[in-house]
Residue, then its C-alpha position, 0 to 999 in steps of 0.5 A: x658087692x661093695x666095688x659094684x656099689x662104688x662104681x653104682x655110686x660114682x656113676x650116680x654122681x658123674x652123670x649129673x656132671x656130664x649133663x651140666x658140663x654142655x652148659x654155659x657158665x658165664x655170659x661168654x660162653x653162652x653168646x659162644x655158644x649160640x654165635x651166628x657171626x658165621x652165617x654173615x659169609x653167605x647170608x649178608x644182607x640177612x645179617x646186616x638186617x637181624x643186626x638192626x632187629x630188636x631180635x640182635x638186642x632182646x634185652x636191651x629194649x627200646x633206645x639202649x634201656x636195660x629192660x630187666x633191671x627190675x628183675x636184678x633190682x634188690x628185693x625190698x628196693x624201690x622198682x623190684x620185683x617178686x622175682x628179685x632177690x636180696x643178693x645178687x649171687x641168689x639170682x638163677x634162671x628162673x629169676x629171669x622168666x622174660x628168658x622164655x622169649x627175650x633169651x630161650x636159649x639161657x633156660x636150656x644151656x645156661x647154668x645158674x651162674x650166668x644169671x648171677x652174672x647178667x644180674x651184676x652187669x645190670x647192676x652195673x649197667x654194664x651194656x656192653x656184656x648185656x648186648x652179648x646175648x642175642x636172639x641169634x640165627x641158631x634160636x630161631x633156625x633151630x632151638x624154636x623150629x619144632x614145636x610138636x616135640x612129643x611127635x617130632x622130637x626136640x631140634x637136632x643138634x646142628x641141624x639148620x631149619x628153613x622152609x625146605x630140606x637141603x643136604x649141602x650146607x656150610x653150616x650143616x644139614x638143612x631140614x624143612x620145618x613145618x611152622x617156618x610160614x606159620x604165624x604161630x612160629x612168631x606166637x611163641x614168642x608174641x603171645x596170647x597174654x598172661x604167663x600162667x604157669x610161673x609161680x607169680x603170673x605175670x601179663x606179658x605180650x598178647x600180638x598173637x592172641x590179638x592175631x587170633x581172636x580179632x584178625x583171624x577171627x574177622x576174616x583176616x587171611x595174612x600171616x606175621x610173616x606176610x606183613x612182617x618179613x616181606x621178601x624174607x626181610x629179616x629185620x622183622x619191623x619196626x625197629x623202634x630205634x628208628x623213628x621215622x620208619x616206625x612212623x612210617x609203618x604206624x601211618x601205613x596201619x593206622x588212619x585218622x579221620x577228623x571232622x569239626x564244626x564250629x558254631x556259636x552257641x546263643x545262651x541268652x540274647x546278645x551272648x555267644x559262646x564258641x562251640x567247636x565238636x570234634x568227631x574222630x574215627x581211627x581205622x587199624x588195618x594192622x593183624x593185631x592190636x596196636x600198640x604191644x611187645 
């Protein structure tokens, strides 16, 4: 009896081992683990345009800004966070709730230490590290592929999703995923708004909720992917680094129409006062509200 409570024992802790031995334990071997560098063989002008995507730099924002240093900032120190701790080795994932869309990937196959890690490398500004982790091929092709997971189950591993089933593949098995065409694919990232089921809410990105209760609702029949990914563009667009082809796409989008009338006005005799009244109108034929994450 008491052999088979040691075994019993010994299992109860290596079980909790083998489940966390898959996860990444520092920076490394999370990019490791999610690299997509392969798919460029066969797929390369997909991969030249991911690359110039804000999808390649999810933790960069706009211009090279390290967009979670507020969350790495010391608690009590001006710019910190309620989700900021007084020491850096303190961080865990859940420190980091913009990992529910900027790096998906870090919630299920990342231990704590790599939070700490990304948490010194912003301290540090330390760009180089930070750039490793990337919304790559496999989290989008993969990890958020299924939604319904109660009827369908959670992606399999090493299973590649598209818009159709295709047996031979280089980079293994293909299988149609029912949302690949849907804007609602998109929407779990570009949300409907508030992030209610953290311990501290927080309002984030609210393009698909817009979509939905203004597009949608008006009689707006085109998907994100429609206006976003035309011909399987995988540079998703805009690229705000590039400011002549947001420019570009805004102008598309948006219409101003200015009108003017000037006149003098006659206060009393022999005195006149310039006028001028400005009417303006400014027309979206854009899915969504403009501007947002």
């Amino acid at each position: 009896m008491r052999f088979l409570k040691l075994i019993l024992v010994l299992l109860f802790i290596a079980v909790p081992l083998v489940a966390s031995a898959d996860k990444a334990k520092t920076i490394d071997e999370l990019a490791k683990m999610y690299d997509s560098s392969s798919c460029k063989g066969c797929h390369e002008d997909i991969y030249t345009q991911w690359e110039k995507s804000h999808h390649a730099r999810p933790l960069m924002g706009v211009k090279g800004g390290l967009m979670l240093s507020p969350l790495a900032a010391k608690k009590g120190t001006e710019g910190a966070t309620a989700f900021s701790e007084d020491d850096p080795k303190k961080m865990k994932i859940k420190n980091y709730p913009c990992f529910k869309c900027h790096l998906p990937q870090a919630i299920t196959s990342a231990e704590d230490s790599v939070a700490v890690e990304l948490t010194e490398a912003l301290l540090a500004k330390d760009k180089v590290k930070i750039a490793k982790l990337q919304i790559t091929c496999i989290v989008c092709h993969n990890t958020k592929a299924i939604i319904h997971k109660r009827e369908l189950g959670e992606p399999e591993k090493g299973v590649i999703y598209s818009t159709k089933d295709m047996e031979a593949h280089p980079g293994g098995k293909i299988k149609k995923s029912a949302i690949f065409k849907d804007s609602i694919y998109c929407g779990q990232c570009h949300g409907l708004g508030p992030n209610l089921e953290f311990d501290q809410p927080f309002q984030c990105a609210n393009l698909y909720g817009s979509y939905l209760h203004n597009y949608v609702s008006g009689g707006g029949t085109k998907t994100c992917q429609n206006c976003h990914m035309q011909k399987g563009d995988h540079l998703i667009a805009p690229n705000f680094n590039d400011d002549k082809q947001t420019s570009e796409l805004l102008a598309k989008a948006l219409s101003l129409d200015v009108e003017t009338l000037g006149y003098e006005w006659l206060r009393k005799a022999k005195t006149y006062v310039p006028k001028v009244v400005v009417s303006t109108k400014i027309k979206t034929t854009a899915g969504h509200r403009i501007p947002d994450g």
